[in-house]
VODRENSE-907802 format. One record per residue (C-alpha): x, y, z; residue number from 1. Coordinates in pm, 1 decimal, padded with zeros to 6 digits. Layout:
# residues N
{r {X, Y, Z}, NUM},
...
//
This chain:
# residues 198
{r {-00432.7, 00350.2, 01850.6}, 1},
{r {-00388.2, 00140.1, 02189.2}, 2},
{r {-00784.4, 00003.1, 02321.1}, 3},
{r {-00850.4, 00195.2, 02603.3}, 4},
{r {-00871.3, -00096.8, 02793.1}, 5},
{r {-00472.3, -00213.7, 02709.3}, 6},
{r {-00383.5, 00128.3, 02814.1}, 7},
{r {-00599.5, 00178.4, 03107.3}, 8},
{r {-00535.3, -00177.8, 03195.9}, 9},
{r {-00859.4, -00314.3, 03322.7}, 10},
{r {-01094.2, -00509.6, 03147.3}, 11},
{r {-01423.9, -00296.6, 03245.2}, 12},
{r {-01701.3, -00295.5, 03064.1}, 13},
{r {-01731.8, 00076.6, 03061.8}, 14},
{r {-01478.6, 00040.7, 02796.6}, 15},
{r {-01754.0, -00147.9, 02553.3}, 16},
{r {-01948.2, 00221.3, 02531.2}, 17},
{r {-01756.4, 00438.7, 02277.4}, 18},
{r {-01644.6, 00747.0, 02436.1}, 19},
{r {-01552.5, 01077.1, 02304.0}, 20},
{r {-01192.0, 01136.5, 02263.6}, 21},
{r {-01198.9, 01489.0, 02468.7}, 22},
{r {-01440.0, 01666.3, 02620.8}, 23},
{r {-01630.8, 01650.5, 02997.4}, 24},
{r {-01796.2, 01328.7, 02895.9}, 25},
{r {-01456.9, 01130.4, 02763.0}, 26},
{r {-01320.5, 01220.0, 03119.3}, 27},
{r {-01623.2, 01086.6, 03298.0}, 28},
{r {-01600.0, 00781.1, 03086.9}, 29},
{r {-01238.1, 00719.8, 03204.2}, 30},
{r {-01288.0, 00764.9, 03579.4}, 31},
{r {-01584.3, 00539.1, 03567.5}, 32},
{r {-01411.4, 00261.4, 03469.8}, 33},
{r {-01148.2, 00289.3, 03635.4}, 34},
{r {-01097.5, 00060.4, 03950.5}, 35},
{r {-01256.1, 00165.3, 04289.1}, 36},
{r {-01039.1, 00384.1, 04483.7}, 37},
{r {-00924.6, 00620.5, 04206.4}, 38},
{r {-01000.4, 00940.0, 04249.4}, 39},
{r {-01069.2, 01215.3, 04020.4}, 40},
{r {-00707.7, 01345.3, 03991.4}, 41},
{r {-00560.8, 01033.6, 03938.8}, 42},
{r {-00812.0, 00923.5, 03671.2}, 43},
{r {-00799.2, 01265.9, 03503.6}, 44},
{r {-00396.3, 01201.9, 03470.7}, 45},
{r {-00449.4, 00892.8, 03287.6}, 46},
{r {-00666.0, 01031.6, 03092.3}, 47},
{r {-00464.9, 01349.3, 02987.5}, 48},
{r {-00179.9, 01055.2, 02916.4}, 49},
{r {-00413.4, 00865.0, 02694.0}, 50},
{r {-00498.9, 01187.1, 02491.5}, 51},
{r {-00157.4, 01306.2, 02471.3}, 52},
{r {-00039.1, 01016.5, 02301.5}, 53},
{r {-00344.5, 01004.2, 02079.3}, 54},
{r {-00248.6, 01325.5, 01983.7}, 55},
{r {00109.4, 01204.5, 01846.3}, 56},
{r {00006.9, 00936.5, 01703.1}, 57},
{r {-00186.7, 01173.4, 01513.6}, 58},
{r {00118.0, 01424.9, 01462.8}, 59},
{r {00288.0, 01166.7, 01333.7}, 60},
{r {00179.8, 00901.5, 01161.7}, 61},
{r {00333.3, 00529.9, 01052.0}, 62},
{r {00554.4, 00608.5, 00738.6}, 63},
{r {00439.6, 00413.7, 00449.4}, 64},
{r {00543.5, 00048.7, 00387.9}, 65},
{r {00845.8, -00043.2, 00190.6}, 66},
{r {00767.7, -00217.8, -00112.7}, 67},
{r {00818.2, -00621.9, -00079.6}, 68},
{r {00726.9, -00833.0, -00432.8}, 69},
{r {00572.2, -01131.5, -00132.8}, 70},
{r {00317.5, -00883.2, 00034.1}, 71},
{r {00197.6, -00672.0, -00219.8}, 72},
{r {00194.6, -00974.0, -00474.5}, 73},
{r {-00012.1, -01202.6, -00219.0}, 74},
{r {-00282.1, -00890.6, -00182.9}, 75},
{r {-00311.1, -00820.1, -00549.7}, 76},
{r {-00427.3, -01173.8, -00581.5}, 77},
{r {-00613.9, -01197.4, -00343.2}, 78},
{r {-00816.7, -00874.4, -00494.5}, 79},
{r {-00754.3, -00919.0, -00845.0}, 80},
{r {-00794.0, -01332.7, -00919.4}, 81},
{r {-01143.4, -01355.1, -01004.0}, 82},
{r {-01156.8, -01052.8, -01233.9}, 83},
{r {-01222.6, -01140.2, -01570.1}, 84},
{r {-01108.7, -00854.6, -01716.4}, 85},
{r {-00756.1, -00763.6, -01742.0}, 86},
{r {-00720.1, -00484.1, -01494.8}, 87},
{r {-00361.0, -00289.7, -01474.6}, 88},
{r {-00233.2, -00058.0, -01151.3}, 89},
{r {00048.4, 00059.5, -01019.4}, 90},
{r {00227.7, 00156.8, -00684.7}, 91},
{r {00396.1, 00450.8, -00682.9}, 92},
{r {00723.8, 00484.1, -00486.5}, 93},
{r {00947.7, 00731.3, -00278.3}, 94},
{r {01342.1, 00744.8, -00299.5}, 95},
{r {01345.5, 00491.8, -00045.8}, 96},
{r {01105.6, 00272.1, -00251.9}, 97},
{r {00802.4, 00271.3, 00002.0}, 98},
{r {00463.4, 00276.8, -00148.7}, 99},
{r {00301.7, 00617.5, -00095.6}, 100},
{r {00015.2, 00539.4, -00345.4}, 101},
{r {-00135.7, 00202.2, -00495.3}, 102},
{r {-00379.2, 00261.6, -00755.7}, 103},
{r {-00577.1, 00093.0, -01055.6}, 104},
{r {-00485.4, 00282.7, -01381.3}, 105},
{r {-00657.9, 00062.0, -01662.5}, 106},
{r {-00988.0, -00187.7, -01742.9}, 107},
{r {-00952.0, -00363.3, -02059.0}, 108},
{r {-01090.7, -00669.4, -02224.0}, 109},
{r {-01103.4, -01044.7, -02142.3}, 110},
{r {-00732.2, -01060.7, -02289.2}, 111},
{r {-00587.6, -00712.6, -02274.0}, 112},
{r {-00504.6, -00409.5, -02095.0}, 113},
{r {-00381.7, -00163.6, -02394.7}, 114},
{r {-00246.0, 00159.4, -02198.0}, 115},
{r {-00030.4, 00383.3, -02300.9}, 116},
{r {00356.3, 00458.0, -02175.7}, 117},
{r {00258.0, 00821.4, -02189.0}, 118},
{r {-00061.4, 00782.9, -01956.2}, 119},
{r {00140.2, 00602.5, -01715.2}, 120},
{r {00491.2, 00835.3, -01725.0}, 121},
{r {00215.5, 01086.8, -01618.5}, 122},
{r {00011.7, 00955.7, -01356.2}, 123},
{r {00376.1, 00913.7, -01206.6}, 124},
{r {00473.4, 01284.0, -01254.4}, 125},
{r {00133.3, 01391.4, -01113.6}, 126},
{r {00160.4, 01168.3, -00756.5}, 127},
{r {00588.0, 01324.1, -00766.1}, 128},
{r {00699.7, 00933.8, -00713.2}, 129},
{r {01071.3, 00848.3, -00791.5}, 130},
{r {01015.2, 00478.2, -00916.4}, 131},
{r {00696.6, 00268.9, -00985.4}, 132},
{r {00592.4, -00158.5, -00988.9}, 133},
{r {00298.4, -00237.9, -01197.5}, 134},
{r {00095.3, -00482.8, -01181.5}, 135},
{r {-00183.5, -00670.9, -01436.8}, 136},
{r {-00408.7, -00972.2, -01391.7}, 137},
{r {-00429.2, -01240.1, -01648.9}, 138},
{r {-00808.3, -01328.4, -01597.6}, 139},
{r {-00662.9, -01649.7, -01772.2}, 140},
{r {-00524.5, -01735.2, -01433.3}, 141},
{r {-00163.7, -01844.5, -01544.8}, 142},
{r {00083.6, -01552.5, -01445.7}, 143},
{r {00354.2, -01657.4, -01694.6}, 144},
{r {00428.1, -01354.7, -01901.0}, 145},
{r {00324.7, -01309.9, -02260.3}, 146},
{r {00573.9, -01162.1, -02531.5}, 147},
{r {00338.4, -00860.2, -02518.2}, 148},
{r {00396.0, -00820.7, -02106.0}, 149},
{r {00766.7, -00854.8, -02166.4}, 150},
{r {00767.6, -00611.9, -02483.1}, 151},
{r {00543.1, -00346.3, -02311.5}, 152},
{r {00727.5, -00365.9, -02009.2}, 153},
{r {01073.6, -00298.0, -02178.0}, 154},
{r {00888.5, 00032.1, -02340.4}, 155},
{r {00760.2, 00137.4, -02054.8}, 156},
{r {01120.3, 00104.9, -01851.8}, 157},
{r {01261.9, 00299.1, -02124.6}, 158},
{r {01018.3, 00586.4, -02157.0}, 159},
{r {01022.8, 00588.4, -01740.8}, 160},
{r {01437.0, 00623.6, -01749.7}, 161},
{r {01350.5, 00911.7, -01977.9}, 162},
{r {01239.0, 01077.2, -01677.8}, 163},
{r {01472.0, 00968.4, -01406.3}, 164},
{r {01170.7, 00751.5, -01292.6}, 165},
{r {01288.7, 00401.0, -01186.4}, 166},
{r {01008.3, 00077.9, -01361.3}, 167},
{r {01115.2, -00151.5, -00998.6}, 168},
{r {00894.4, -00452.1, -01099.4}, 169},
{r {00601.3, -00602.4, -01289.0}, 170},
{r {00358.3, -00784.9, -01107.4}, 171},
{r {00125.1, -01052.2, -01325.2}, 172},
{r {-00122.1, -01216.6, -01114.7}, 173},
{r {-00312.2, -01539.1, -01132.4}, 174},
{r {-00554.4, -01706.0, -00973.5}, 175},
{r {-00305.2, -01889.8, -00725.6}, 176},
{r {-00005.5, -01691.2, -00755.3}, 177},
{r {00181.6, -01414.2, -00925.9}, 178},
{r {00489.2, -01345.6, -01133.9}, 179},
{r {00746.2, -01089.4, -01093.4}, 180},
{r {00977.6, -00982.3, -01327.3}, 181},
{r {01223.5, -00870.7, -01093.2}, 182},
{r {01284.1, -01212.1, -00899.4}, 183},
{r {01273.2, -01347.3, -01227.4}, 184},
{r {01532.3, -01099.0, -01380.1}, 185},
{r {01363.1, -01041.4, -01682.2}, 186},
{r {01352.0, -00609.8, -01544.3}, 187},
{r {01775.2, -00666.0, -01515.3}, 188},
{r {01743.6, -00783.5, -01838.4}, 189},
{r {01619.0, -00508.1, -02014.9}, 190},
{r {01875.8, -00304.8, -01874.5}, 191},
{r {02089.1, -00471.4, -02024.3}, 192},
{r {01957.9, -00465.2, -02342.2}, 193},
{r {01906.5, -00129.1, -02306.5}, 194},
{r {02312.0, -00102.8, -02221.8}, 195},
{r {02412.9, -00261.0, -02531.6}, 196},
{r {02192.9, -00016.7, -02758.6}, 197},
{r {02385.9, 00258.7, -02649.6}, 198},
//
């Protein structure tokens, strides 16, 4: 929503006492602040503007962001590069892959996150998203990928494609940077692999 005083365009200092957004007092706040010679039918118009668009703004709101490997791997560490436990989450996606829900799923140990395909493929089913990026910390710091991050990874792709659900990416974050397996082909790669079996 716009400051009152960018859409009112004045710089009074009524503006630094909240007002309420409808109501007798809200439109007493607005003519007051406006500049002198503005009368009450004039300052009730901009106010009735100002509400109106507050009002769809409300009716409709931003639609969520897309998801972008840069910006959402950035944030995680920036959140998760201190922990020293491995934590694991996921962002759950629309058909359009924008991130309706972000979410921590697991707490494990110093070195591990053990959670199970199943508990994920659910959590997925339950918020009705069409593909998912996960995300761990290694409280280690390095983000390289273990043989265990690349092996659980492939399982969980598989069991997802069960389901018509779509694994996009898998985020490993450090304490200066992070690691996706998309940019770094290794989720094209289990495609493949998975190609070949059949």
């Amino acid at each position: 929503r716009l400051a009152w005083s960018h859409a009112c365009g004045t710089t009074s200092s009524a503006f630094q006492t909240p007002c309420k957004p409808a109501g007798i007092l809200f439109w007493k706040c607005v003519a007051k602040s406006l500049s002198p010679g503005v009368g009450p039918a004039k300052a009730a118009r901009v106010a009735a503007a100002i509400e109106l668009s507050r009002r769809l703004a409300a009716d409709h709101p931003e639609p969520p962001p897309d998801y972008d490997a840069t910006i959402l791997g950035r944030a995680l560490v920036t959140r998760c590069a201190r922990y020293r436990q491995e934590r694991l989450g996921a962002a759950f996606l629309d058909g359009k892959h924008r991130i309706m829900k972000e979410r921590e799923i697991f707490v494990g140990t110093v070195n591990n996150a053990l959670v199970s395909t199943r508990d994920i493929l659910r959590m997925t089913l339950m918020e009705d998203a069409v593909a998912l990026v996960i995300y761990h910390n290694h409280p280690s710091g390095d983000p390289t990928p273990s043989k265990e991050d690349e092996s659980f990874t492939a399982q969980l792709h598989h069991s997802l494609k069960l389901a018509d659900i779509e694994l996009l990416d898998h985020l490993i974050i450090g304490a200066h940077g992070y690691f996706s397996m998309k940019e770094k082909g290794l989720i094209e790669q289990t495609k493949k692999r998975e190609l070949s079996c059949n």
